[in-house]
C-alpha positions in Angstrom: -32.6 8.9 -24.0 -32.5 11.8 -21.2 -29.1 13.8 -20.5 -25.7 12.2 -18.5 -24.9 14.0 -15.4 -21.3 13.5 -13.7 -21.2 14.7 -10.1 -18.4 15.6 -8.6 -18.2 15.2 -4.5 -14.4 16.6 -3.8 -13.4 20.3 -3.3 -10.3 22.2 -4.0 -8.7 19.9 -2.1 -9.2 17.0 -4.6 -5.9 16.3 -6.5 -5.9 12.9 -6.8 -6.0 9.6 -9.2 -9.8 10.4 -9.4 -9.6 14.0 -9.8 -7.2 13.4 -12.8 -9.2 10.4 -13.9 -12.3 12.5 -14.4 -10.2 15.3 -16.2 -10.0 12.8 -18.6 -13.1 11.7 -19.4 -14.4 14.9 -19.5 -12.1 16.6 -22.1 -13.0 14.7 -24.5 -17.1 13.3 -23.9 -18.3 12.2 -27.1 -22.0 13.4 -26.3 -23.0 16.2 -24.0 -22.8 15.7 -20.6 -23.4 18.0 -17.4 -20.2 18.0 -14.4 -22.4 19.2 -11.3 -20.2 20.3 -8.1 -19.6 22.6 -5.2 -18.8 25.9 -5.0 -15.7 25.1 -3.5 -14.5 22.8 -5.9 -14.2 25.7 -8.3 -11.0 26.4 -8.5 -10.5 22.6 -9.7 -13.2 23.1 -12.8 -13.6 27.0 -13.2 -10.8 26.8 -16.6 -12.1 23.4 -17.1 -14.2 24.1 -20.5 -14.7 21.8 -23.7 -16.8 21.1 -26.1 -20.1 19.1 -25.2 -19.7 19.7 -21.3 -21.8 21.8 -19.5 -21.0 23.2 -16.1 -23.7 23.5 -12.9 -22.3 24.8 -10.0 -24.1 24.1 -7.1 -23.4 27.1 -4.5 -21.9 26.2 -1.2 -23.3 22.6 -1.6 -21.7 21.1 1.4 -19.9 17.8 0.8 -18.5 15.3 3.0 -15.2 16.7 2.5 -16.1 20.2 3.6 -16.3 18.6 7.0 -12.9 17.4 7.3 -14.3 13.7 7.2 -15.9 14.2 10.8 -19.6 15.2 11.2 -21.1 14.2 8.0 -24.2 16.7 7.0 -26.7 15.0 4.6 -28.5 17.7 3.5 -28.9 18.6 0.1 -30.6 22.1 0.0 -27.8 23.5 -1.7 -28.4 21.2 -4.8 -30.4 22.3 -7.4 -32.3 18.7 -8.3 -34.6 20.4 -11.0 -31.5 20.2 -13.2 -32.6 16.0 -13.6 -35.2 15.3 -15.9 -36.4 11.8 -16.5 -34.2 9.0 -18.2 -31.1 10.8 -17.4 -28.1 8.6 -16.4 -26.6 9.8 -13.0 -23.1 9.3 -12.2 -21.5 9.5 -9.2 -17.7 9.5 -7.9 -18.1 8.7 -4.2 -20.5 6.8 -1.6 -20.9 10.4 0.3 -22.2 12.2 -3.4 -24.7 8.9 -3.4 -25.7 8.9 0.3 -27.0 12.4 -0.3 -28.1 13.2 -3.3 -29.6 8.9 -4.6 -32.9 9.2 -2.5 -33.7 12.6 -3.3 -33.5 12.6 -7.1 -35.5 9.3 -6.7 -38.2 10.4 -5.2 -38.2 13.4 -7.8 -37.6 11.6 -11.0 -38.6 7.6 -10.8 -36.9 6.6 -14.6 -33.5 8.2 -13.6 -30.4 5.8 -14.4 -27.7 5.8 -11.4 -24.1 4.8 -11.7 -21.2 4.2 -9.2 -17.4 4.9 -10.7 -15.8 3.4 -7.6 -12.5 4.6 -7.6 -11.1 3.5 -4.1 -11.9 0.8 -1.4 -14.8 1.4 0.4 -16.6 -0.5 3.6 -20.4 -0.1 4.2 -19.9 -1.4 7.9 -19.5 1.8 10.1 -19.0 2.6 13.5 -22.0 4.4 13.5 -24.6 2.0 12.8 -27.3 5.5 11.5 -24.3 5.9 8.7 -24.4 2.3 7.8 -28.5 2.3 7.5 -28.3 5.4 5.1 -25.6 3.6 2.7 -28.0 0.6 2.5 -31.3 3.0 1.6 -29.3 5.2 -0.6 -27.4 2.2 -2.3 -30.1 0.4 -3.4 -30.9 2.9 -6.1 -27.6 2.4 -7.6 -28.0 0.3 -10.7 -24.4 -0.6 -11.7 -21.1 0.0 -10.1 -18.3 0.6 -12.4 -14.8 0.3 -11.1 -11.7 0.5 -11.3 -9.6 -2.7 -10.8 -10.3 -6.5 -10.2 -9.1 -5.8 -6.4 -12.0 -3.1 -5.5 -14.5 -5.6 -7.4 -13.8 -8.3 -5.2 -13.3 -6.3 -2.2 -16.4 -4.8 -2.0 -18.3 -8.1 -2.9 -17.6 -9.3 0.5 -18.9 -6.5 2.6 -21.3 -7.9 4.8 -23.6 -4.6 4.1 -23.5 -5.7 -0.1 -24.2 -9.3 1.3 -27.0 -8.1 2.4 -28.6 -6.4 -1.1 -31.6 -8.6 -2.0 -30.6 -7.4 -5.4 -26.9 -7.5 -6.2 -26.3 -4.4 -7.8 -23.6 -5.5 -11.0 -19.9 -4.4 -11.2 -17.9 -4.1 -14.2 -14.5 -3.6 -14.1 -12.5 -1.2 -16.2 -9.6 -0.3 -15.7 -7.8 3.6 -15.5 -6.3 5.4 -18.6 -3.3 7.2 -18.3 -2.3 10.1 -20.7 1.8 9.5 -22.0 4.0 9.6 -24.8 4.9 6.1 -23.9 8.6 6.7 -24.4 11.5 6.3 -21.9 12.5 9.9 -20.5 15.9 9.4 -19.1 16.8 10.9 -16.5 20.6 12.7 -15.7 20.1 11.6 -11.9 20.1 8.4 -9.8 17.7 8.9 -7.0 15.4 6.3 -5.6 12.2 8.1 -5.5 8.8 7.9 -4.3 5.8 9.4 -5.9 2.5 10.3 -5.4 0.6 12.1 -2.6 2.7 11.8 1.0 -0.8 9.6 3.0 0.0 7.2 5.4 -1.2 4.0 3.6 1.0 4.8 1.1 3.7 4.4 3.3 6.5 6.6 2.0 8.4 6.8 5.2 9.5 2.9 3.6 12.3 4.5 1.6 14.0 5.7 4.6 14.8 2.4 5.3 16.5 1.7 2.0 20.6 2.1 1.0 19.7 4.3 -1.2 19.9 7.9 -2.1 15.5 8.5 -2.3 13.9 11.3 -2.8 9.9 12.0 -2.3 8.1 14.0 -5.1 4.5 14.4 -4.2 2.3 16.5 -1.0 0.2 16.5 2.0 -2.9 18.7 0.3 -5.9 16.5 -0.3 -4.2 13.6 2.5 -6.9 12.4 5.0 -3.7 11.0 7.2 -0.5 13.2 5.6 2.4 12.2 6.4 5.8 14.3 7.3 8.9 13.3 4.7 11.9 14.6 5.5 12.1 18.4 4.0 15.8 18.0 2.4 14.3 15.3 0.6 11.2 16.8 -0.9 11.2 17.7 -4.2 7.6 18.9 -4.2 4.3 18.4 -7.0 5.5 18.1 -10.3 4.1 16.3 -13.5 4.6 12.9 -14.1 7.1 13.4 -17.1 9.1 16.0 -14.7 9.2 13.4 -11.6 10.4 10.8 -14.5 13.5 12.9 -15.0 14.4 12.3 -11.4 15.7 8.9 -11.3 15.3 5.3 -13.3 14.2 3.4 -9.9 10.7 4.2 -8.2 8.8 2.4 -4.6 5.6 2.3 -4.4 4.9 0.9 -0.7 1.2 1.4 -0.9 -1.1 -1.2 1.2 -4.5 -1.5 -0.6 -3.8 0.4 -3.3 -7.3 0.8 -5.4 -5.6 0.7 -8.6 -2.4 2.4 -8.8 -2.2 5.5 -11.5 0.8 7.2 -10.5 2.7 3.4 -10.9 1.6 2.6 -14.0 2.8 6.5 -14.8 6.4 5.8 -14.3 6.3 2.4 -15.8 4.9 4.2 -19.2 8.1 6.6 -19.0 10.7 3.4 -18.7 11.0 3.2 -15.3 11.5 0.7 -12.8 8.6 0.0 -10.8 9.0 -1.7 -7.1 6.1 -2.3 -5.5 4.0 -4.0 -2.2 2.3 -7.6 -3.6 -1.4 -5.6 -2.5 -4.4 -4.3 -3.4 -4.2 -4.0 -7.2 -0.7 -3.7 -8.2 -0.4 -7.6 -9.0 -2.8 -6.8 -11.8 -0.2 -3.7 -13.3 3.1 -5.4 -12.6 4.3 -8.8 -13.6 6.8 -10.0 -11.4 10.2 -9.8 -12.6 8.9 -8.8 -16.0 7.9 -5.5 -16.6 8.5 -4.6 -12.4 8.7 -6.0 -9.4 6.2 -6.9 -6.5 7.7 -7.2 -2.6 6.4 -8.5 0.4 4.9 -5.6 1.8 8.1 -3.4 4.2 10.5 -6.7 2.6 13.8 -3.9 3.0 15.9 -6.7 2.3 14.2 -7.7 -1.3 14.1 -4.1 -2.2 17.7 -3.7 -1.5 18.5 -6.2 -3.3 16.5 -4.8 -6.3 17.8 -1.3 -6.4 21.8 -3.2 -5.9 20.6 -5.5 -9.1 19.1 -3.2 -11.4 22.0 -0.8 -10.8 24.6 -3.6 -11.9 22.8 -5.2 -14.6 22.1 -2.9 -17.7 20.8 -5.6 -20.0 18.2 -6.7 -17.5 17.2 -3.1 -16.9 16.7 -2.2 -19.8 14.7 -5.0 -20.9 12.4 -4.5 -17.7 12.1 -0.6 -18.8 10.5 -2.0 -22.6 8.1 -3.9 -21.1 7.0 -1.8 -18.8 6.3 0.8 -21.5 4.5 -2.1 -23.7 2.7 -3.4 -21.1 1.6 0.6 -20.0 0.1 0.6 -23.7 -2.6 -1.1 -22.5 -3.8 0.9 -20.4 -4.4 4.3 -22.5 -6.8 7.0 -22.0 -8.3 6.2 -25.1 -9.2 2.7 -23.9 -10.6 3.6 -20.7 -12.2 6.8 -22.4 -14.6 4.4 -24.7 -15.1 1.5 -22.8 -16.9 3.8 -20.0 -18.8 5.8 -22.4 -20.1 2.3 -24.1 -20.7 1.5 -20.5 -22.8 3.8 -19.2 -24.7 4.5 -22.5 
């Protein structure tokens, strides 16, 4: 068995779901493995160090992200691919790091193992039909895809580009870990509040349309389309047991939500989750249960949420236990071995 190689596509710009996800799984690695990334995704990793993982920083490797998502530069010059020996098990977190780096380290080492963690929707069909045709060489020396929901599975099973694979590459699911003490925080405030970064799909302009007193607790850095909230409103980044403190009620508007780890955050803490029936929050929330799932921009449903939630004590506090027993299924722990056990 050869060495396991995580690599890392963001920059400093990268504080998302997948950022943190990663964190995760590399705190704790129960064999050695190697994180590979950019020089300019050191200020992310640089105090990042633990037992059995091994740092390779790749010097002003240029990622799609260090081109502001426009003119995307394949080159890999900048990567050191001697660092691959044969039988080692490649993982990737984006379709840019594979589009690079797959047909390279191919060519250089034939036994190599490559892995997908697909942590957000992605379409193979581009306006630029030279992109397209470099997804379809460099994808088909992917040998599994892992990711992270039942939504992203079946979403990407009916791009017409996947369609197209002689060989369907296989997809497990397994779903995110979160890290929490699984205990109500409660909270000396009644805000309605959103949370997570201020991007346009996640539509967090919604709560200005509620009766509500909201507030936003997130930011613009790492947003591909950022979004302005209103400044008197904005409490700023803060950790998901400070943004619990805030309020009991929290709207998650997202359309296509991947998976949804900031949701399944606040539901861990007690809190009530309202959120758009999309992408994958049907398969964190049960309707009426442990949350609640809208028609996506419903203002009068959610309304009528925040009014019933606010008048009925019994019913919110039996929605706040289950949404901390049903959060206990998705632990770090849980997610942590079922991935290593997958890609070993």
């Amino acid at each position: 068995m050869g060495n396991f190689h995580f690599i890392f596509s963001g920059t400093q710009n990268a504080i998302g779901g997948g950022t943190k996800l990663w964190k995760f799984l590399l705190s704790k690695p129960p064999f050695t493995v190697h994180l590979h990334y950019s020089s300019y995704a050191e200020k992310i990793w640089k105090d990042f160090i633990f037992e059995n993982l091994i740092h390779h920083i790749h010097k002003d490797w240029k990622t799609f992200e260090n081109r502001n998502y426009r003119a995307y530069d394949d080159s890999y010059k900048t990567f050191d691919l001697a660092l691959f020996d044969e039988n080692d098990t490649i993982i990737f977190d984006s379709r840019e790091g594979i589009q690079q780096l797959s047909i390279p380290i191919s060519k250089l080492r034939k036994n190599v193992k490559m892995i997908w963690h697909m942590q957000s929707e992605e379409h193979l069909l581009r306006k630029n039909p030279l992109v397209t045709f470099k997804d379809f060489l460099s994808l088909q020396h992917i040998e599994s895809i892992i990711t992270v929901s039942n939504y992203l599975k079946k979403r990407f099973e009916k791009d017409i580009i996947y369609k197209s694979f002689s060989k369907k590459i296989p997809i497990e699911v397994i779903y995110n870990g979160i890290e929490s003490s699984f205990k109500y925080i409660k909270s000396e405030k009644e805000f309605v509040l959103f949370f997570g970064r201020y991007e346009s799909y996640k539509n967090p302009l919604f709560l200005e349309k509620l009766n509500a007193d909201v507030r936003y607790i997130g930011s613009t850095k790492g947003c591909t389309k950022p979004v302005n909230v209103p400044k008197e409103k904005d409490l700023g980044w803060m950790s998901p047991e400070e943004a619990a403190s805030y309020g009991d009620i929290f709207i998650f508007p997202s359309l296509g939500e991947a998976f949804g780890l900031s949701l399944l955050e606040m539901m861990s803490f007690g809190k009530i989750v309202i959120a758009f029936d999309s992408g994958a929050f049907s398969e964190l929330i049960e309707n009426e249960v442990d949350g609640f799932l809208i028609k996506p921009f419903d203002v009068k449903k959610a309304n009528e949420i925040i009014e019933m939630i606010k008048n009925n004590r019994v019913l919110k506090e039996k929605i706040s236990a289950n949404a901390i027993n049903k959060a206990k299924n998705f632990t770090l722990e849980n997610f942590r071995n079922k991935f290593y056990n997958a890609i070993n």
